[in-house]
N, C-alpha and C positions, 0 to 999 in steps of 0.2 A: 362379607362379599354380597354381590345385589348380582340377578340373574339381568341379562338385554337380549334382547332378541333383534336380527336382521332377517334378511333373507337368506342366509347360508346358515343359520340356527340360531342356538343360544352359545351365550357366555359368559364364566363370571368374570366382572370391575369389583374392583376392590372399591368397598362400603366408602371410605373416604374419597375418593377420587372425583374428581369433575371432568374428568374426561369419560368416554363411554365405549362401545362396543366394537367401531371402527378402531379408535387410539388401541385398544387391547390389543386387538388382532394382529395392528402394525407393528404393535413390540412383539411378538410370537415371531413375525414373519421378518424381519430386518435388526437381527441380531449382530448389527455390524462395524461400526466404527467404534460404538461405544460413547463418542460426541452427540447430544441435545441436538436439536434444528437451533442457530443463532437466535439468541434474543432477538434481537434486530428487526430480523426477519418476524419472529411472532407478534410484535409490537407492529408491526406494518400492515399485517393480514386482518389486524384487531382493528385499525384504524380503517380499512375496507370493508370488514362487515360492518363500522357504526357508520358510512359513509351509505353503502346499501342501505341498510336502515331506515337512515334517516331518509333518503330519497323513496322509498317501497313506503313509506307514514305518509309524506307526505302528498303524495298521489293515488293512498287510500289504499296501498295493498294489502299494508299492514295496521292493524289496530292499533290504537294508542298505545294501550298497555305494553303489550307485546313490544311494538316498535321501542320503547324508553326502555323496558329493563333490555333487551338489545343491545339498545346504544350505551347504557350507564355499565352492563358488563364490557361491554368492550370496550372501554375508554379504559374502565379498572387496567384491564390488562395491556393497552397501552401505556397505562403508566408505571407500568412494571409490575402489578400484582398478579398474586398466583402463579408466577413464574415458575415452580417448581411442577406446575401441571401440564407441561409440555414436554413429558419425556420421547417423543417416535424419534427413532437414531435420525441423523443427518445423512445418511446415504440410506436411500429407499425406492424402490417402485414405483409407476405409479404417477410420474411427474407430480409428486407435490400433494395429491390425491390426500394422504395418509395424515400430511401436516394439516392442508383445509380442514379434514374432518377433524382432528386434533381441537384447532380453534373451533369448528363450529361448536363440538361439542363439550370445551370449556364455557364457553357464553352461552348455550341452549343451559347447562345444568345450572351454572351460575346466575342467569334470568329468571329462572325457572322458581331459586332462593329468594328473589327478591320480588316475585308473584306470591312470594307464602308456601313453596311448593319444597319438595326435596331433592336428590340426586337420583336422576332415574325416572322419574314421573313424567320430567320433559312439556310441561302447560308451554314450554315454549320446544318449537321442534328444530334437532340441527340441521334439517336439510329442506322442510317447509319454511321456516322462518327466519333461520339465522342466512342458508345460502339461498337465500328466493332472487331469482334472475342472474344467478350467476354460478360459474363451472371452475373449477380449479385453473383451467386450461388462460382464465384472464384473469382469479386474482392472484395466483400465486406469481406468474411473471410481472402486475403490478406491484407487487407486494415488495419484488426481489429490486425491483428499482427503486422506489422510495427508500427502502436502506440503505441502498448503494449511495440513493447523493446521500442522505442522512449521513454518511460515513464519512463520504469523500471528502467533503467541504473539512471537517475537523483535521483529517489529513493533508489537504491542501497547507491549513493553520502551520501541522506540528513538521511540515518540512522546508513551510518558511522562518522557522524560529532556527533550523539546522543551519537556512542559508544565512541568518542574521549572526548566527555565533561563529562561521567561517571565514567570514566578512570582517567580522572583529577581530580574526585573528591573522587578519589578512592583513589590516592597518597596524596592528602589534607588530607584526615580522618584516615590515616592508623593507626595513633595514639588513637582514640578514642576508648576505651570500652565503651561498653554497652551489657543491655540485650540479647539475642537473643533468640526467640522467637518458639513454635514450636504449634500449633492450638491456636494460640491466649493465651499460656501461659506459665509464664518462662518457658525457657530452661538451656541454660549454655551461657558463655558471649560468645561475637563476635565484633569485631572493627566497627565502621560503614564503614570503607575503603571496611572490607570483604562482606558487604552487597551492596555493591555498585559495585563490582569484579564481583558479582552476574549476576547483570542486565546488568553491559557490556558486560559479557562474551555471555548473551542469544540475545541481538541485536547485537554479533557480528558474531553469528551464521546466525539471519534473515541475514543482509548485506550480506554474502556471498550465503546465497540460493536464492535473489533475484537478487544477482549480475547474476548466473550462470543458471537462471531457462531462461532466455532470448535466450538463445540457442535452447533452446527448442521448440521456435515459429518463429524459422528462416525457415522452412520448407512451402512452399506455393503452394497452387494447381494453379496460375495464369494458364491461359491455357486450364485447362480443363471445363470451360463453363458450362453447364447446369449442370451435374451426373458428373464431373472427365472424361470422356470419348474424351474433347475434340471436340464435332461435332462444326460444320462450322468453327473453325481454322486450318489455315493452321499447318503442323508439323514445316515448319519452324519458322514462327513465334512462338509455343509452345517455342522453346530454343532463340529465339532471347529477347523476352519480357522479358523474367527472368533476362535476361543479363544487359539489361537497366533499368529494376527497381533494380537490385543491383546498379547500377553507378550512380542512379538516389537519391536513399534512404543512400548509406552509410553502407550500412547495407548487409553482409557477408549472402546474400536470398540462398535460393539453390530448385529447380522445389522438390518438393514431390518425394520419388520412384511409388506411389501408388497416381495420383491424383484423383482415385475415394476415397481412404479411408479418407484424409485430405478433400473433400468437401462433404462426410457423418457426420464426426464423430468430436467431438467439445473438445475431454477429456483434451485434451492439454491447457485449459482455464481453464475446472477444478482441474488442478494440479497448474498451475501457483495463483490460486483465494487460491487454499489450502495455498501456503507458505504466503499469504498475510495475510488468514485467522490465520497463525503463528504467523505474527507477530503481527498483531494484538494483539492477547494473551499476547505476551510477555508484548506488551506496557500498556495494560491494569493491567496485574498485577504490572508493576512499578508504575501506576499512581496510583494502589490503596495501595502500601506499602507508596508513598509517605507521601498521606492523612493520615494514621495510623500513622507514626512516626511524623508528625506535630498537629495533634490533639492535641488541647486544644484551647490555647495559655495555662492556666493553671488546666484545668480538664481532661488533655487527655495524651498520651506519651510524648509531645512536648520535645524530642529530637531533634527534626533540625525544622528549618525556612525556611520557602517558602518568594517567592520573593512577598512584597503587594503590589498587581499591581493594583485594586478597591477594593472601599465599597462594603462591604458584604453581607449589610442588609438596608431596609427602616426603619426599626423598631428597631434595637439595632445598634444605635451609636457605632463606632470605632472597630466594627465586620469585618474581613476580612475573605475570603472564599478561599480555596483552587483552584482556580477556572481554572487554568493550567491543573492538573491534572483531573478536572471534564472534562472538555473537551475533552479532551483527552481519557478517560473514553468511551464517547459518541462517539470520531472518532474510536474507537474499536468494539460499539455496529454494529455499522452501514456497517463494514466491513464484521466481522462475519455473519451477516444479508446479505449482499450483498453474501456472498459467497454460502448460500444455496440457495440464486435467481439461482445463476448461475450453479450449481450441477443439480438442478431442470431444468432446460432450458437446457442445455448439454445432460440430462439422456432423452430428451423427443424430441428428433431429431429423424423423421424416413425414413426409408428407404435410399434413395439419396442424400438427405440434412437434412440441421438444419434450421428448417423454427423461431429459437426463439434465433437467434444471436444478434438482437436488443434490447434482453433484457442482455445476455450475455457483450455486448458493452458497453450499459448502467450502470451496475454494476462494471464491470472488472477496467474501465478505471476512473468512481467515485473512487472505492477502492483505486487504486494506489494514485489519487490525494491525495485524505484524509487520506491514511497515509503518504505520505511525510510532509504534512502541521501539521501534530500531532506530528510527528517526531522532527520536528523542532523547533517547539512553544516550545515543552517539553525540547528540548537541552537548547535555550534560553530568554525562558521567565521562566526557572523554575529549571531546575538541573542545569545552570552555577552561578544562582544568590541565590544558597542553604548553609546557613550558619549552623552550630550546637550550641547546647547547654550542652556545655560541665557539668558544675556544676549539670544539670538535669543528666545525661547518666551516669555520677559517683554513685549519690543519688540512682539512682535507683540499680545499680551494688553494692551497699554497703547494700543497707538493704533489696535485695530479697534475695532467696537463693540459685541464678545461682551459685555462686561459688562452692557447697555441691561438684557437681561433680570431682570436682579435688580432692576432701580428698577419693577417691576409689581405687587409686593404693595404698595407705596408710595404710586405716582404715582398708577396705573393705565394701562391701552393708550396712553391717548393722548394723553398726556405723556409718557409715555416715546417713544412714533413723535415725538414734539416734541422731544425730548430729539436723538433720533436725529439726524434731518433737518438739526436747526443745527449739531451735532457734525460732522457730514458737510460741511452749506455751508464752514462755520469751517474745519476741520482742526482740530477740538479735539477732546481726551479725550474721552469718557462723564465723568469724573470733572469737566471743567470747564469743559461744557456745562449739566451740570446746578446747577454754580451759577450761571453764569452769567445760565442764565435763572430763576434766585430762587427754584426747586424745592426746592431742600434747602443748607442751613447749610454751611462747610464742614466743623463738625466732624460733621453729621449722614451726610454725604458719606460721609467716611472710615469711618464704621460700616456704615453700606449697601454701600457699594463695598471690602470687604472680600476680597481676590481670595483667600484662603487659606479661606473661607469656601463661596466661590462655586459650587463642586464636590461639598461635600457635601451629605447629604440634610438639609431643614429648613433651606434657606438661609433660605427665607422667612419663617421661624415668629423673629423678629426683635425685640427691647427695641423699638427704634425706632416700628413697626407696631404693637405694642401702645399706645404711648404716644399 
């Protein structure tokens, strides 16, 4: 162990560590989720101290020396190194406070190595050097944006890969009647292609609002330090550092017009968690049409077959579970959930800042991961490997009495509810009910009652009806 001193005293860090006397303190005081702060996120904060940096060098704030092992730690840990020396929990105090110092004081110790120096010694300082002209208060909500688009765009990708395998099996099924359903009971027929036209068309909506919602967190207070207002940075560095964390990040940043209003106000998380919480929805109710139309094997809809990926059960031998779409199910609950964390934390930021972005963090950048990973399991572990049962989807279209609706440009209501009723007393077809009771021929029948017809637009508009 090595002794550090603050101003609230000493304490020992453990001899290996590169973190130092704030990180310690943090883990004493925020014993609580048990979850690291996201990679993500430490890779973005790392990319804002070499962005400082390099701007505080080049405007002479900082020394050469000093500025490079700086920027050469912090680049390390953007590209993933030392990642194990970011233990402070993900829910903590402090707005973010605990993680800044975290980072500073992995690149203060690890600069420090690469001046010749050891852990502890500090020739480079975390809070003179590494955060010089900047407060928690603008780079951790910088920090929490660049991850978000960093994220978003990849989830953009993995839920257009879901709408392209929907789609595929949209042109697979186009042929297929069946059922279609309306509160859980007959309606009129529909293809399974049209049901599956469905659910691409609503994840092909999310894809594009999360492609385009990423804009919308391009906007960053760096700079303005404690309130937005900027005290102890210089103004030139205000426009130099933005300059360098765009060239640094990739990413198209631009200074806030209002950098007190972006280091108050957090709504901009709440919109982005809203379209997540979308899609969410959508996914959830795919996952749960999916269960419904595979239900059985044979006491349930069992129109289509899911992919048997495990046993089902301990107890009933050769049970297989739906268990893609359960999950999936579950990366929905959790989302949804996630989204009112962070509504709640956004709405409860006061005055100057958002002292409750580490739970905001925490949420925002869980959600994004877990629906990409839901997104795609579901592409391909469950709608590319989804076969149908065509002989069931017939059976059922042949002896409900989805078809009735087509004999109403015809009959009219109320012979066809006649039509119904006796079909129903009988146990007879729609097809041989209505001859039976002398409505229609049977070769008139088989024109009207045309189930390849049934589904598309203009069923109604009919030789027959004209005649």
């Amino acid at each position: 162990m090595r002794i550090e001193k603050d101003f609230l005293g000493e304490k020992q860090v453990p001899e290996h560590a590169y973190w130092g006397i704030h990180t310690q303190r943090a883990l004493e005081n925020f014993p609580l989720s048990g979850h690291p702060v996201h990679s993500n996120l430490i890779k973005a904060l790392a990319l804002v101290k070499v962005s400082a940096a390099q701007a505080n060098m080049e405007l002479g704030y900082l020394d050469n020396d000093t500025g490079y092992a700086i920027i050469e730690a912090g680049s390390e840990i953007a590209a993933g190194k030392l990642a194990d020396q970011f233990p402070t929990d993900a829910l903590q105090g402090g707005a973010g406070t605990s993680t800044n110092m975290n980072v500073n004081e992995v690149i203060a110790n690890r600069a420090t190595e690469l001046l010749g120096g050891g852990k502890g010694q500090y020739l480079v300082d975390p809070l003179n050097h590494v955060n010089m002209h900047q407060s928690t208060n603008d780079v951790y909500p910088t920090a929490l944006r660049i991850a978000a688009i960093k994220m978003l765009l990849p989830l953009s990708e993995q839920i257009a890969e879901l709408q392209d395998v929907l789609q595929q099996k949209e042109a697979e099924f186009a042929g297929i009647l069946k059922p279609g359903r309306t509160q859980l009971q007959d309606a009129v027929p529909v293809t399974l292609g049209q049901e599956f036209s469905g659910w691409a068309q609503a994840v092909a909506r999310d894809r594009w609002r999360i492609y385009k919602v990423e804009e919308r967190l391009r906007q960053v207070n760096l700079g303005g330090t404690a309130a937005g207002t900027g005290i102890n940075a210089p103004r030139e560095y205000i426009f130099l550092v933005i300059e360098k964390l765009r060239q640094n990040t990739g990413i198209g940043l631009a200074r806030a017009e209002s950098l007190i209003d972006v280091t108050q106000n957090a709504d901009v998380f709440t919109e982005v968690s809203g379209l997540l919480k979308a899609a969410a929805v959508n996914l959830n109710k795919i996952a749960n049409d999916l269960r419904l139309l595979s239900s059985g094997p044979f006491a349930g809809f069992a129109e289509i077959r899911l992919p048997e990926k495990q046993a089902g059960s301990t107890i009933m031998p050769g049970k297989v579970n739906p268990i893609i779409p359960e999950a999936v199910n579950q990366v929905a609950f959790q989302v949804i959930a996630a989204d009112l964390a962070i509504t709640m934390a956004c709405q409860n930021g006061q005055l100057e800042i958002n002292q409750f972005l580490p739970l905001v963090t925490y949420n925002l950048l869980q959600a994004i991961d877990l629906l990409g990973k839901g997104a795609s399991i579901l592409a391909y572990k469950c709608v590319s490997g989804i076969t149908v049962n065509e002989e069931r989807c017939l059976e059922l279209v042949e002896h409900s009495l989805i078809t009735a609706p087509i004999l109403m440009p015809v009959l009219g209501y109320a012979k066809t509810a006649e039509v119904v009723k006796y079909a129903r007393r009988e146990k007879v077809t729609v097809r041989q009910a209505v001859k039976d009771l002398g409505y229609l021929s049977s070769e008139d029948a088989e024109k009207v009652l045309d189930y390849h017809l049934m589904a598309r637009p203009g069923s109604a508009d009919k030789p027959l009806r004209e005649e």
